[in-house]
DSSP file (Angstrom, degrees, kcal/mol; ACC not computed):
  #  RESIDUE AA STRUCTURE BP1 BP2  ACC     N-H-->O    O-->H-N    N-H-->O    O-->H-N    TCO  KAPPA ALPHA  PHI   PSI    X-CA   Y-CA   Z-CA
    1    1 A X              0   0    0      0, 0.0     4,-0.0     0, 0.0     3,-0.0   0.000 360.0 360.0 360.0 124.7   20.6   52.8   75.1
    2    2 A X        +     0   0    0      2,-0.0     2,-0.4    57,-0.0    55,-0.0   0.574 360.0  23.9 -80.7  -7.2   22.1   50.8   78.0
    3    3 A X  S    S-     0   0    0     57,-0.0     2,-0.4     6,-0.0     6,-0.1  -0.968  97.5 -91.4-145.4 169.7   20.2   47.5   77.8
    4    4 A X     >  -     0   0    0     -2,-0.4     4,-1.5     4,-0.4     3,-0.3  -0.645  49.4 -86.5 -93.7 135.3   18.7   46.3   75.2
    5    5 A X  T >4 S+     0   0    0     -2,-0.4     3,-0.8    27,-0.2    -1,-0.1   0.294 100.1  16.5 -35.0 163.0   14.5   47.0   74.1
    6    6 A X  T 34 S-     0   0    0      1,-0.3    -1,-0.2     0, 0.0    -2,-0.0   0.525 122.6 -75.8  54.1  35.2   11.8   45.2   75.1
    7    7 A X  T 34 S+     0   0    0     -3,-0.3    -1,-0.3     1,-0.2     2,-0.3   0.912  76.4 162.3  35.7  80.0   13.4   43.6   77.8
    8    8 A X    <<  -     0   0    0     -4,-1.5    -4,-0.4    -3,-0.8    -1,-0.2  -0.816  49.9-102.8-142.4 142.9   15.4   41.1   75.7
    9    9 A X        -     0   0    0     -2,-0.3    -1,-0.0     1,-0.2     3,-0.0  -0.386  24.6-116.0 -91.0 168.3   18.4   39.7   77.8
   10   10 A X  S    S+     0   0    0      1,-0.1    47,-1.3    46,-0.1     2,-0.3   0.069 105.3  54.0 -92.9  14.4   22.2   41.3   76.9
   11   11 A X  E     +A   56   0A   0     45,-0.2    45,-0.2     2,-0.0     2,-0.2  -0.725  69.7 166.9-130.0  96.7   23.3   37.4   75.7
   12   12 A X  E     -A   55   0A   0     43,-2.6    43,-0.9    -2,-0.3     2,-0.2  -0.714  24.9-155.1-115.4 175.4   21.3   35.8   73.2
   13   13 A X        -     0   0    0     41,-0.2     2,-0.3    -2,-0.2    41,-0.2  -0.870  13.9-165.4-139.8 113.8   22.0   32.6   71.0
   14   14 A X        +     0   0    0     39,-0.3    39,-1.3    -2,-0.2     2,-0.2  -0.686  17.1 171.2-135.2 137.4   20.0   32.6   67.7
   15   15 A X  E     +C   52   0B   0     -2,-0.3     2,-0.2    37,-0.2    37,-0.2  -0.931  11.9 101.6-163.7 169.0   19.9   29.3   66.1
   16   16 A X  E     -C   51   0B   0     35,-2.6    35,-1.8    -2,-0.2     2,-1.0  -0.991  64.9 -24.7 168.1-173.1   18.3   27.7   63.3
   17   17 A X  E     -C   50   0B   0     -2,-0.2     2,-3.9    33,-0.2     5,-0.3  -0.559  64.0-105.2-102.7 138.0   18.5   26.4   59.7
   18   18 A X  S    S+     0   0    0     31,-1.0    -1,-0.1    -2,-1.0    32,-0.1   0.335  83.7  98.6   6.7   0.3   21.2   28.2   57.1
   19   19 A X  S  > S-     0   0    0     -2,-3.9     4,-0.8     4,-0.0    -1,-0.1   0.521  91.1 -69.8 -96.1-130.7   18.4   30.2   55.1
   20   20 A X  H  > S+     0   0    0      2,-0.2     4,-2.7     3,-0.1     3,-0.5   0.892 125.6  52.4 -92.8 -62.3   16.6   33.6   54.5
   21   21 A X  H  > S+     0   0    0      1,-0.2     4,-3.1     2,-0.2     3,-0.5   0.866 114.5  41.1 -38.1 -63.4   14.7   33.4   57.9
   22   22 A X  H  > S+     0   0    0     -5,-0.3     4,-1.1     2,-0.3    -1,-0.2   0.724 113.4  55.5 -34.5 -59.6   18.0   32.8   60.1
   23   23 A X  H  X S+     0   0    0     -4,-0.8     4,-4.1    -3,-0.5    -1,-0.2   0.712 109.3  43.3-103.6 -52.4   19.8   35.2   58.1
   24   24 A X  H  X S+     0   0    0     -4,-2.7     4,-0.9    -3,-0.5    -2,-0.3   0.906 106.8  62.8 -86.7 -31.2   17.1   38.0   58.8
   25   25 A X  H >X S+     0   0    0     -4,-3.1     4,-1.8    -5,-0.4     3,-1.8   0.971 105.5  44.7 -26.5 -67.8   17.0   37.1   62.6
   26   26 A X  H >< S+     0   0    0     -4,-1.1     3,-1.1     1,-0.2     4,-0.2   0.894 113.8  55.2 -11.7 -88.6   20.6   38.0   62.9
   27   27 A X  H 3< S+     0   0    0     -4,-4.1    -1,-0.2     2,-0.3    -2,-0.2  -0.028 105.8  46.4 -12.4 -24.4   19.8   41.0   60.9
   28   28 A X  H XX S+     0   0    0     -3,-1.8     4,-1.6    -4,-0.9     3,-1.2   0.854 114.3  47.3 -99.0 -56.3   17.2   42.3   62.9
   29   29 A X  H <X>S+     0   0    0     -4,-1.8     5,-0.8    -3,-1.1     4,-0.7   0.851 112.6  50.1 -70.7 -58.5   19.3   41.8   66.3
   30   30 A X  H 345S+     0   0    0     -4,-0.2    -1,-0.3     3,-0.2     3,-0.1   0.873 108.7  53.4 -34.0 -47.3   22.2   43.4   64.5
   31   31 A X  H <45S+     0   0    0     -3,-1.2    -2,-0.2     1,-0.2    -1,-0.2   0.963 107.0  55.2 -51.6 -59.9   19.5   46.6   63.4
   32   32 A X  H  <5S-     0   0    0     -4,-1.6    -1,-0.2     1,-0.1   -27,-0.2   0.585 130.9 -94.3 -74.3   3.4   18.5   46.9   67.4
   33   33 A X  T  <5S+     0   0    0     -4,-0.7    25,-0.5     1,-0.3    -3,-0.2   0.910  77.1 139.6 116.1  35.9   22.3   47.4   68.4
   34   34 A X  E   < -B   57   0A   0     -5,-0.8     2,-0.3    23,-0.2    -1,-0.3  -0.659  41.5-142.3-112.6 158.1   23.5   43.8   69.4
   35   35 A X  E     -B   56   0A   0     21,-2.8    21,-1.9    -2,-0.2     2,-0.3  -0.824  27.6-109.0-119.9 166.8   27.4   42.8   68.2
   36   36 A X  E     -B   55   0A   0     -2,-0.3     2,-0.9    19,-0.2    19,-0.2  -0.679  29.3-138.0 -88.4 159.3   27.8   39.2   67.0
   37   37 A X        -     0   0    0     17,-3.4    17,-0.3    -2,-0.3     2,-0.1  -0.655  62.2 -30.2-111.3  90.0   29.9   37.6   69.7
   38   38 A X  S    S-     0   0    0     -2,-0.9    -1,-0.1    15,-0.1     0, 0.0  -0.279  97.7 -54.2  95.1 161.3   32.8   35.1   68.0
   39   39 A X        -     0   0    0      1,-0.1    15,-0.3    -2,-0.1     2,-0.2  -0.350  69.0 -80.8 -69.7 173.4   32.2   33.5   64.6
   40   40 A X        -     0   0    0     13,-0.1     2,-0.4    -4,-0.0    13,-0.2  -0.536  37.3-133.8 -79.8 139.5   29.3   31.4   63.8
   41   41 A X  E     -D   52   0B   0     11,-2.7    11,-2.4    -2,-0.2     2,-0.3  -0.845  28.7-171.1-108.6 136.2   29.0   27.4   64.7
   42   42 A X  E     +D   51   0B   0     -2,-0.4     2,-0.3     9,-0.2     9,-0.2  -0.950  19.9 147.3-134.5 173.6   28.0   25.3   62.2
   43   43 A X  E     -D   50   0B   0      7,-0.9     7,-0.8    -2,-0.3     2,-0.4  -0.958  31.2-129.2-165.6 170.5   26.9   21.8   61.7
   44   44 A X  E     -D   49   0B   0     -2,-0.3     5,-0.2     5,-0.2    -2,-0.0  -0.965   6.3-152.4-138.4 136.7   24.6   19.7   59.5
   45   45 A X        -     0   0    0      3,-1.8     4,-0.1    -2,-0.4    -1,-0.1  -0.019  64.4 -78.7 -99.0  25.1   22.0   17.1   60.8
   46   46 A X  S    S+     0   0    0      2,-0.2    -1,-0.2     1,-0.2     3,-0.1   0.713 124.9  28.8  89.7  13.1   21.9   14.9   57.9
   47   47 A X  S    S+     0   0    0      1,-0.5     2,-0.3     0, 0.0    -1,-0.2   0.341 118.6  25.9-162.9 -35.6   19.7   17.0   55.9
   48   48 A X        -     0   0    0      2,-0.0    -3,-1.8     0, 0.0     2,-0.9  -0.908  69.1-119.6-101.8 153.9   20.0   20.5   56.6
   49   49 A X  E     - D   0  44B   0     -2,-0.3   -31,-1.0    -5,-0.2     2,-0.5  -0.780  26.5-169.5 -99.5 124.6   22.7   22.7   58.0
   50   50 A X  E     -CD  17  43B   0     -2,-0.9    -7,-0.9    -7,-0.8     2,-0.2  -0.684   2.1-169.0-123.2 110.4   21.8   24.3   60.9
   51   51 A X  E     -CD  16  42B   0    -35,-1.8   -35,-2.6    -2,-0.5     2,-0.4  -0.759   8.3-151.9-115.6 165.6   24.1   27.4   62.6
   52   52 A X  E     -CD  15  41B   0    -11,-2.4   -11,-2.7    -2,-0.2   -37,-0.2  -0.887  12.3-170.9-124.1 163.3   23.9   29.2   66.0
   53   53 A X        -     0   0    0    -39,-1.3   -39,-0.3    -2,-0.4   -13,-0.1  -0.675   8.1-150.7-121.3  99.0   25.0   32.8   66.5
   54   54 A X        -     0   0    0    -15,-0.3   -17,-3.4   -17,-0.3     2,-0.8  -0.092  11.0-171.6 -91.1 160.8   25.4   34.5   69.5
   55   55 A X  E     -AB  12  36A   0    -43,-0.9   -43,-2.6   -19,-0.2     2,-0.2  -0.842   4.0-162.9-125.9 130.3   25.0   37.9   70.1
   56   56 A X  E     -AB  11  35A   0    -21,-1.9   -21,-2.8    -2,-0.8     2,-0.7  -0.723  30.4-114.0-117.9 163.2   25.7   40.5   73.1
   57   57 A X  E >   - B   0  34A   0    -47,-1.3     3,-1.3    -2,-0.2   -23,-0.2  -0.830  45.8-106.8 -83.9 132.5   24.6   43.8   73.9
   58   58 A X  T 3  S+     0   0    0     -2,-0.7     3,-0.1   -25,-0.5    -1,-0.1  -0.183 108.3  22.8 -55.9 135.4   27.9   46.3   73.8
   59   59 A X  T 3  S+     0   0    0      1,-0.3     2,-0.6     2,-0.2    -1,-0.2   0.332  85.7 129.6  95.1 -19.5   28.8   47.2   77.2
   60   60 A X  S <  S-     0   0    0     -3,-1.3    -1,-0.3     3,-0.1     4,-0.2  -0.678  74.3 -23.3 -79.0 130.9   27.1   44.1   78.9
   61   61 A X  S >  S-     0   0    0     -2,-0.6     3,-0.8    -3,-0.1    -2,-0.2   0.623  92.9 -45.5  25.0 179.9   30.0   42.9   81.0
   62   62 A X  T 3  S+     0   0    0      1,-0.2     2,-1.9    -3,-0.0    -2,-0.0  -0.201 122.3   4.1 -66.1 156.6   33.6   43.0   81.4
   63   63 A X  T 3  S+     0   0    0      1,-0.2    -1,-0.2     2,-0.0    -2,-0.1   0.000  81.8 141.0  71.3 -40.7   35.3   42.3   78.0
   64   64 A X    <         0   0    0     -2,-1.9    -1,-0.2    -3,-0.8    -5,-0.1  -0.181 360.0 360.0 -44.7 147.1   32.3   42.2   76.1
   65   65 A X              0   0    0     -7,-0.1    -1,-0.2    -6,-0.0    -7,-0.1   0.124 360.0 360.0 -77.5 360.0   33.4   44.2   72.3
C-alpha cells in the first residue's frame, strides 16, 4: 500500500500519558504499516509522564526510513 488506510495523513504525532492506552496506540499504527520516526520525547507535568511519538508512512518523502 502506498499511503496509508482510511485516509490517515503519512506524518502523525501520537501523544499522551505513559500507560497501556498510549502504548497500544503506537501498536496499532505500527500493525497498519507506519515506522516510528526518531526516539520517543518524554517529559512529566508534575504528575504524570506524558510521551509523544511520531510516526511516518515508509516511502512518504525523501529520506523518510
Amino acid at each position: 500500500m502506498s499511503t496509508p488506510p482510511d485516509g490517515l495523513p503519512t506524518y502523525r504525532v501520537l501523544t499522551g500519558p505513559d500507560d497501556e492506552a498510549f502504548c497500544r496506540r503506537v501498536s496499532e499504527a505500527l500493525a497498519l504499516g507506519y515506522r516510528l520516526h526518531e526516539g520517543p520525547a518524554v517529559t512529566y507535568n508534575g504528575e504524570r509522564v506524558i510521551v509523544a511519538q511520531a510516526l511516518v508512512w515508509p516511502g512518504a518523502g525523501a529520506g523518510t526510513p
